[in-house]
C-alpha positions in Angstrom: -120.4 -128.2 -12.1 -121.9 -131.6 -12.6 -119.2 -134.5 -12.5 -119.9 -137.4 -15.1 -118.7 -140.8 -14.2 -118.5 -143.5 -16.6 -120.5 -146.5 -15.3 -120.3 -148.9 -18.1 -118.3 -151.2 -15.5 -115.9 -150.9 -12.3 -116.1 -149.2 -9.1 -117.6 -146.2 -10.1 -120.3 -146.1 -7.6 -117.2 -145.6 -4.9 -116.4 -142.5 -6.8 -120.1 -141.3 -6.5 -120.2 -141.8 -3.3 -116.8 -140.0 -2.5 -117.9 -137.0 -4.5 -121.6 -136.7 -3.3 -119.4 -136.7 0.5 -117.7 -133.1 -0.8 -120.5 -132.1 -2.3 -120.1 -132.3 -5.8 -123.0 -133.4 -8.3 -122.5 -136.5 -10.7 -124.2 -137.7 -13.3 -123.5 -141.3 -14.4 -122.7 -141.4 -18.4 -123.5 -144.1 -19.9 -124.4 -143.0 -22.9 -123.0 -140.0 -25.4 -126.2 -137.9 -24.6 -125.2 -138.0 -20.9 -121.7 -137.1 -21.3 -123.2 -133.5 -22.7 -124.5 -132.6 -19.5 -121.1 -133.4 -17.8 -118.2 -130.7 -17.4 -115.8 -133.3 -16.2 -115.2 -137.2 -16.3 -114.1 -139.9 -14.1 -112.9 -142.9 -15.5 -112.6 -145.5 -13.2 -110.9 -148.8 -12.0 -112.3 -152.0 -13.7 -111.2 -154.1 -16.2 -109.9 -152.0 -19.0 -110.7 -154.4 -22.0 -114.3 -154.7 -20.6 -114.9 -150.8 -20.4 -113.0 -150.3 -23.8 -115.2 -152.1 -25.7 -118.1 -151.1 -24.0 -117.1 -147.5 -25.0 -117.1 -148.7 -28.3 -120.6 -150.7 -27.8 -122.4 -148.0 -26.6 -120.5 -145.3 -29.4 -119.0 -143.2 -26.9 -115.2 -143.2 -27.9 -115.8 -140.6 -30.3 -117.7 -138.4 -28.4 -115.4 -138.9 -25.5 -112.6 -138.2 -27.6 -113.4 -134.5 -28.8 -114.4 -133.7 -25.3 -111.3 -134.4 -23.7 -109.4 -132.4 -27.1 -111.7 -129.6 -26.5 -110.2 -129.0 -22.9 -112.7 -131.0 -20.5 -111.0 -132.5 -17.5 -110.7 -136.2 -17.3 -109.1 -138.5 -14.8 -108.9 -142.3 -14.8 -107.9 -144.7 -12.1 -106.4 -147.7 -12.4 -108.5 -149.0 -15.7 -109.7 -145.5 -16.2 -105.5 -144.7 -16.7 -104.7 -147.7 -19.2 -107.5 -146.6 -21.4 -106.5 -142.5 -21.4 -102.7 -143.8 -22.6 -101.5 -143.3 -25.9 -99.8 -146.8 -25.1 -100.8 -149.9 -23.8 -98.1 -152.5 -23.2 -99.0 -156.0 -22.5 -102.6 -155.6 -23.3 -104.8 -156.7 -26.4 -103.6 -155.2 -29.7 -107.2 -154.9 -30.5 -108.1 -153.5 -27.0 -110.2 -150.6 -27.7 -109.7 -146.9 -26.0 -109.3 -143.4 -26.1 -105.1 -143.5 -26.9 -105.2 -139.8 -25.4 -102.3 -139.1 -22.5 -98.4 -139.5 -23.8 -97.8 -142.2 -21.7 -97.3 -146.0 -22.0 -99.4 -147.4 -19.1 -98.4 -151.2 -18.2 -101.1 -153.4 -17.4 -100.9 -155.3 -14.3 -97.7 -154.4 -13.6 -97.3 -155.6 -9.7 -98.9 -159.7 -11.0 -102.6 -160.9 -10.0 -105.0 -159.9 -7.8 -102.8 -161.5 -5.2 -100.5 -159.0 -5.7 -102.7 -156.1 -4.6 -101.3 -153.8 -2.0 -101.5 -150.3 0.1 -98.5 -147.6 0.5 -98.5 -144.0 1.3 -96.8 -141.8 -0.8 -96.2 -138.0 -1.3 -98.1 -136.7 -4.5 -97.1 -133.5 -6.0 -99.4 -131.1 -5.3 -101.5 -132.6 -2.3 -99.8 -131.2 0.4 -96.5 -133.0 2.3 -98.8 -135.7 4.4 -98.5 -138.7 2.1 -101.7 -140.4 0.2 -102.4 -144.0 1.0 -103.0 -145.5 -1.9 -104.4 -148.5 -2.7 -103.2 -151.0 -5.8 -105.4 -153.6 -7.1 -104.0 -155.3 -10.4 -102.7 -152.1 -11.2 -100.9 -150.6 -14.1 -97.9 -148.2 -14.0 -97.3 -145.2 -16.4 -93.9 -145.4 -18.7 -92.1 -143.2 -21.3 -93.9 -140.2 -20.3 -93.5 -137.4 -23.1 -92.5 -134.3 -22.1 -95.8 -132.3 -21.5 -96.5 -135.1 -18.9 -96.1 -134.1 -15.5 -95.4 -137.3 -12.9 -97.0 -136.7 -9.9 -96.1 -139.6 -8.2 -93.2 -142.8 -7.6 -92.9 -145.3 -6.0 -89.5 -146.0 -4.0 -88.7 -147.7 -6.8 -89.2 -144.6 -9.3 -92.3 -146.4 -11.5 -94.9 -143.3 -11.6 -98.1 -144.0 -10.5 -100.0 -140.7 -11.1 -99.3 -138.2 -14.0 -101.0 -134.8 -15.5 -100.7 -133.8 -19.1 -102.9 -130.5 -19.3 -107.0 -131.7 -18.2 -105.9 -135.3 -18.2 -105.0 -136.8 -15.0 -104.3 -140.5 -14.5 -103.6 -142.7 -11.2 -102.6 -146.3 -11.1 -104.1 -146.5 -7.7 -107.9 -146.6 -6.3 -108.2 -143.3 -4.1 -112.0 -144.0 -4.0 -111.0 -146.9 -1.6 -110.0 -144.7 1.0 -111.4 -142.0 3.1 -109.1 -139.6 2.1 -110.9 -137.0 -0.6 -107.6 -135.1 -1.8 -107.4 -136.3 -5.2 -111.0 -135.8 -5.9 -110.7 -132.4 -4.6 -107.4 -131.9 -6.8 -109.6 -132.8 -9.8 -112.4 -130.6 -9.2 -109.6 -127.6 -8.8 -108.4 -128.4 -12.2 
């Protein structure tokens, strides 16, 4: 099972490097005839406007759109997340992306870069020792609909990671860390 990983823009490299530690063969896609050869997609952190137009630069919202319809798994961190939602509140009207997952997300929800922090948290599904997760201008997920599964709060009950079928978002960076538990719970999915 090779895992794509967009890498118009972002930390994707961090992903590659976290997946090539478990063993799991990527392919960068950076183009529609590399996201053919893919089974699965990581979408990672960035700057959401930046990779949204690049998708539509390079003509791979289309293509990325019937994929993900057709069943293929897809996860997206951080930017990655904000361009799966259906919603996008405080961002660009014209901001393009794949409008996908029944969820608002909330760009930088916690203020600036100087606002970026770390917490551990229980996430559903992982096992009871929490995952520290790491925040970096990061969104939060809203008015989930109801075949969205949250996965996990904060203390303050914004949700931070959420599952609707083969899409899986996270507001945090878990490529940051050591810990390879959510890349692992994506390649079970």
């Amino acid at each position: 099972m090779t895992v794509g990983i967009l890498a118009l823009q972002g930390d994707f490299r961090e992903h590659e490097e976290m997946l090539r530690r478990i063993g799991a063969p990527t392919l960068q896609v950076r183009l529609p005839k590399h996201l053919e050869q893919v089974e699965r997609l990581i979408i990672p952190g960035g700057e959401s406007t930046t990779i949204g137009k690049l998708l539509a630069m390079y003509g791979l919202i289309e293509p990325l759109r019937a994929r993900i319809r057709d069943g293929m798994p897809v996860w997206g961190t951080c930017a990655g997340a904000i361009l799966l939602a259906q919603r996008i509140a405080d961002g660009r009207a014209d901001q393009p992306s794949l409008r996908l997952m029944d969820v608002t997300a909330r760009r930088n929800a916690f203020g600036s870069q100087l606002e970026s922090f770390e917490v551990d948290l229980p996430v559903l599904g992982l096992g009871d020792e929490p995952l520290r997760m790491v925040f970096i201008r990061a969104p939060v997920l809203e008015d989930l609909g109801r075949d969205v599964t949250p996965l996990a709060h904060l203390d303050d009950g914004r949700v931070v990671a959420a599952r609707q079928g083969t899409m899986l978002a996270t507001c945090f960076h878990p490529e940051l860390t050591p810990d390879e538990r959510m890349h692992r719970y994506f390649l079970a999915m």
